[in-house]
Phi, psi and omega in degrees: 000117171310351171258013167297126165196127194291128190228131204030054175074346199228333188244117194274158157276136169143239226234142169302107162267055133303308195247100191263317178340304201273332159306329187278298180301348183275325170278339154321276186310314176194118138340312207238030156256018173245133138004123160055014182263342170280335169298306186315290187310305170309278203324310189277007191254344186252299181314346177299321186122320211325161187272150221250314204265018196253059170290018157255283183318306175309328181266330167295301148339339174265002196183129180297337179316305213266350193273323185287335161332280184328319192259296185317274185339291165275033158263270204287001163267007207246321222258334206100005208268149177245122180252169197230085171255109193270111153202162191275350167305096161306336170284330190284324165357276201331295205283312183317311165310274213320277187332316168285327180312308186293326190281339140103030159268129179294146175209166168250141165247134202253004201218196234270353156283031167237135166239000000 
């Protein structure tokens, strides 16, 4: 994993392998539910020439997910279609939250913190 990185020799920095499974699935889902993994990806988005203040390009560009998003999404809101999107994650929540937000689509959230 490319966000791993050793510190003074002895202490890994990143992301916890103790569960690694759950580490895989959390990078399955977005770069930035692994530990330290959205700073590392903004570093490497600013050595690109990339715009600093540009989070929708940045979160489409970090995850193959969002990129078919980016394509999926104003086809099927163009058609009249209303969509449903599930994840067992409360963090891809999150991320997810964001991503529509930047993209300026209403959306509702659904889980078990709205009362």
């Amino acid at each position: 994993i490319k966000l791993l990185a050793v510190d003074d020799g002895r202490k890994i920095k990143g992301p916890s392998l103790i569960n690694v499974a759950m580490e895989l699935r959390k990078c399955c889902n977005h770069p930035f539910l692994i530990e330290g993994g959205e700073a590392k990806l903004k570093e490497e988005w600013m050595e690109g020439g990339n715009d600093k203040k540009d989070e929708k390009g940045f979160m489409s560009a970090s995850c193959g997910k969002f990129k078919f998003l980016d394509k999926l999404l104003p086809k099927l809101f163009s058609d009249g279609h209303r969509v449903l999107m599930f994840s067992q994650f409360v963090m891809m929540l999150d991320v997810l939250e964001d991503y529509l937000f930047y993209h300026g689509y209403d959306f509702c959230r659904i889980d078990g913190s709205i009362t």
